[in-house]
C-alpha positions, 0 to 999 in steps of 0.5 A: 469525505468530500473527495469518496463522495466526488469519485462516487458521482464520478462512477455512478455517472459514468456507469449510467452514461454505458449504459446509455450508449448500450440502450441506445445501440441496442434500440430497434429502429428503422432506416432507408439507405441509398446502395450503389449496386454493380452487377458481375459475372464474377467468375462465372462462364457467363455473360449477362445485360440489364434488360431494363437498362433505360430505368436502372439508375445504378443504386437501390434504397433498402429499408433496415430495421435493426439495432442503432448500431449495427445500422449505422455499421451497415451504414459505414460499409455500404458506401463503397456499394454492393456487388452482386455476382451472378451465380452467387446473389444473382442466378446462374442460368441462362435465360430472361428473367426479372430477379427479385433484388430483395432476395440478391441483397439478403444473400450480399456479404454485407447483409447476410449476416448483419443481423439486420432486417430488410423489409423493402427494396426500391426499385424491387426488381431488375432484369437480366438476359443470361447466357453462356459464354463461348470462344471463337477464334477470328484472323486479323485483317490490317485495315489498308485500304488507300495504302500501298505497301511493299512486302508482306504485313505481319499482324502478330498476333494473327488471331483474335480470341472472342469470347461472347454468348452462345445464342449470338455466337453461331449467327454472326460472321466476325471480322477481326481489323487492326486499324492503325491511327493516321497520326502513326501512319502519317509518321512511317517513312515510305520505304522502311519496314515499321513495327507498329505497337498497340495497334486497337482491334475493330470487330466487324459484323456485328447486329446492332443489339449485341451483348456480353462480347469480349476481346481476350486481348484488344491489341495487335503489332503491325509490321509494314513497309510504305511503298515509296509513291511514284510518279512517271515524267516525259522528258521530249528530249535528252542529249546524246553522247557517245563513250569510246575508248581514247585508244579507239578514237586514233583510227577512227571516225564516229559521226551520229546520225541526227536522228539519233542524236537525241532521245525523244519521249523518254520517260522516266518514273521514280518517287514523288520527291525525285522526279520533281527534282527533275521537273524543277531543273535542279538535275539534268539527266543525258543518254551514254551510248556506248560504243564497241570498236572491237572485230569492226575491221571484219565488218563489210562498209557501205559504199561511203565507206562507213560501218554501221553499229548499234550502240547500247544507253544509259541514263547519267544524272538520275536522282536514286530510285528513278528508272527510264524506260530504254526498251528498244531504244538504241543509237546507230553510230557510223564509223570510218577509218581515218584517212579513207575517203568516201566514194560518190555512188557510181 
């Protein structure tokens, strides 16, 4: 008898507990929410800007009126904020307008069908500049300027797509740069061809106020090659030696006048590191004068009995990539038989 009476309170209890909690969820009541709000284009061929950007705090209070329980399940979800898209919640057409929020939120996703009342929107309105997007296509220039390369620089791609409101698009005289960052240029090696990836794209000529501008893709391949920098040397004079063959030497005698016994003003030019080699002494540059004995027994001597010839240079000793300048430089070279005696001038 006890234990039917103590299961009877048990029931009635938990019964009268149900509906409690049904009452209560069906309750009317009222309660304000702070929502944070994102504007979107979505997918619509539009760009858009917030003409009152300066107040827009990112979030709006909306007072709801409703059922306990679907208030707190509006609650739940409008943590994670509303988005508002234009062509959807937003209107679509281009022009500047100052949009109503309580109409954008009644048509959001989250209170269309909530079955819940909004009686206010703080702030109440927000306004939109829209406009439709359009394409442009740009080259793509290599910001260089203080560089010097050595052969073509290929930017891949060669062309930027644009994609920004048509009012702007007829106005503006775009300009497309890649500019590679100074860390990666201070690592190229002067001389090398590089490929240069994730090159950031900088759009120039651009007024102060523009808006709704995209890159389709913001980076480029930068392919190039550092000229090796150069530096030119005067050497006041370099020692001259002559080539012949040790055949050629038993019949003749080889005298060079002093005058052309050694290079004066010679200069030479060549990277940076290589010249200071020269200018440290850690190498020594000299002059060959090659001398050809060939069909000399058919040249007429001067009253001393010597043949004069004109002997071609070239540089030994140079480090790799320097070059002298050996325009019109040539080293006379006198020969006489062995054994012929010079006669004085009568």
């Amino acid at each position: 008898m006890i234990g039917e009476r103590v299961r009877t309170f048990l029931v009635v209890t938990l019964v009268a507990v149900l509906v409690w909690l049904f009452a209560e969820s069906r309750t009317l009541r009222a309660e304000t929410l702070t929502v944070p709000i994102e504007v979107s284009a979505g997918g619509s061929n539009s760009a858009f800007r917030l003409t009152d950007a300066d107040t827009w705090s990112g979030s709006i209070e909306i007072e709801l009126a409703g059922p306990t329980g679907l208030i707190d399940a509006v609650r739940a979800r409008a943590i994670e904020g509303v988005v508002l898209e234009i062509g959807d919640e937003l209107p679509g057409e281009p022009g500047s307008r100052s949009v109503e929020l309580i109409d954008a939120i009644r048509r959001a996703e989250l209170f269309a069908d909530s079955g819940l009342t909004i009686r206010r929107v703080t702030p109440r309105t927000l306004g939109l500049q829209i406009d439709r997007l359009e394409s442009l296509t740009v080259p793509i220039e290599a910001d260089l300027e203080g560089l010097q390369t050595a052969g073509p620089v290929r930017i891949e791609p060669a062309e930027a797509t644009v994609r920004l409101p048509a009012s702007l698009a007829a106005s503006l005289d775009l300009h497309a740069i890649a500019r590679i960052p100074p860390a990666r240029l201070a690592a190229l090696t002067p001389g090398r061809r590089t490929e240069i990836s994730q090159v950031p794209i900088e759009l120039s000529g651009l007024p102060e106020d523009t808006w709704g501008l995209r890159l389709a893709d913001p980076r480029v391949v930068v392919t190039l090659a550092l000229r090796v920098r150069t530096e030119s040397l005067t050497l006041r004079e370099v020692p001259v030696r002559l080539s012949v063959l040790p055949a050629d030497l038993a019949g003749w005698n080889l005298e060079v006048p002093p005058e052309d016994r050694v290079l004066e003003d010679l200069v030479l030019t060549g990277p940076v590191s290589a010249i200071e080699q020269i200018r440290r002494g850690e190498v020594a540059p000299g002059a060959i004068a090659e001398v050809d004995l060939a069909g000399l027994a058919d040249l007429p001597a001067d009253e001393t009995g010597a043949i004069a010839r004109e002997a071609p240079l070239r540089l030994i000793g140079l480090p790799s990539g320097v070059v002298a300048d050996l325009e019109d430089r040539v080293v006379r070279v006198l020969l006489r038989k062995r054994g012929a005696e010079a006669e004085p001038p009568g």
